[in-house]
N, C-alpha and C positions, 0 to 999 in steps of 0.2 A: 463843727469844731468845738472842742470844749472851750470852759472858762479857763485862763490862765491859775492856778492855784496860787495860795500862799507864796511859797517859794518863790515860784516862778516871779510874782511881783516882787517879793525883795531882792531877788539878784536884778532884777531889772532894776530897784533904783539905786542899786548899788552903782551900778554901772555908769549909770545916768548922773547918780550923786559923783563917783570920781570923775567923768570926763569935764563934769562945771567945773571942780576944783583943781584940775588941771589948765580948765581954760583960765582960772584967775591967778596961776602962775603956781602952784603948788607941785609938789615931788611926788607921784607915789611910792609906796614902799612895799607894802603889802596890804592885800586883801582878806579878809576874813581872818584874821586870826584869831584861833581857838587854844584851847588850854582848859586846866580842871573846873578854873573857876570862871569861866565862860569866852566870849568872841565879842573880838571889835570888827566892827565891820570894815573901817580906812583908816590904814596909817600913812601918813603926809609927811615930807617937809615941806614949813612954809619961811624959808631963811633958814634962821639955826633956829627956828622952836621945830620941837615933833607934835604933830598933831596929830588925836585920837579923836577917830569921828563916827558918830552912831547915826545912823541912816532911817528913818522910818517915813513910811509913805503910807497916807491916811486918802481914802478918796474922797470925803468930807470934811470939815472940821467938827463934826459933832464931837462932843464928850472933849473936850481942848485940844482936839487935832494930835499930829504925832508928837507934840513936843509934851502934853504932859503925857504922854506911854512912858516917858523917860524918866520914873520916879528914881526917888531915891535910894533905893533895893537895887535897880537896874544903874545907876550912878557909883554905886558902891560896887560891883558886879565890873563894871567897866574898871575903875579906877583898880583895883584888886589886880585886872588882869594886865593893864597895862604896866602894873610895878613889877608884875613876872616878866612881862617881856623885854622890860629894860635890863632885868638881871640877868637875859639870855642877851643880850647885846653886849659887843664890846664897844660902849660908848665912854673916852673917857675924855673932860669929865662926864660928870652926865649930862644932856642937855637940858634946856629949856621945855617943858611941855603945858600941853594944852590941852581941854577938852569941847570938840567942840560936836554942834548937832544939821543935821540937813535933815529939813521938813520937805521932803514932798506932796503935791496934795493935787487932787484933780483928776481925771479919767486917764486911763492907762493908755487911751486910745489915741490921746492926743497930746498938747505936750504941758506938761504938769507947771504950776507954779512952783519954785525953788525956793525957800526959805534956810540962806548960811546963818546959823546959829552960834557966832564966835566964840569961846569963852562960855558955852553954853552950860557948865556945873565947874565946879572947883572940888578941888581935894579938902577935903574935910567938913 
């Protein structure tokens, strides 16, 4: 049997990252979404904030694990696309948002450490 690819491990901790954040009371809304200026991987509500959550699963922590993959290129990338998708919603007024991160880390084989990352970058 082969190695699971790329892919295949991020949908997996996609998956894995929304069923945590359902188990700690959160809404989801959609998955993956994409646009010109890139994809969030989870939209949430958590009350009335909307939460936008970026997902990265590292099987080591070498090089700062997945939380520093989330430079500020890929922060600016996120935030760009989640103002597009507010402007495809009819929210009004707007709500409350948030950005937040889930570190997974560990073999795929078995069940990973979960690190919720609240508030994990801000707009600007």
């Amino acid at each position: 049997m082969s190695s699971p690819t790329r892919a295949d491990k991020g949908h997996w901790a996609e998956e894995l990252a929304q069923q945590y954040l359902i188990q700690q009371g959160l809404i989801p809304i959609t998955q993956n979404y994409r646009c010109k200026f890139g994809e969030i991987d989870l939209i949430l509500w958590e009350k009335a904030i909307l939460v936008f959550v970026e997902v990265r699963y590292r099987q080591t922590q070498h090089y700062g694990g997945g939380i520093a993959s989330i430079n500020k290129q890929k922060q600016q990338r996120i935030v760009t696309t989640a103002s597009l998708y507010l402007q495809q919603q009819p929210f009004h007024p707007q709500p409350t948002c948030r950005f937040d991160a889930i570190i997974l880390s560990g073999n795929i084989n078995t069940t990973p450490d979960i690190q919720w990352l609240k508030d994990a970058f801000r707009v600007g």
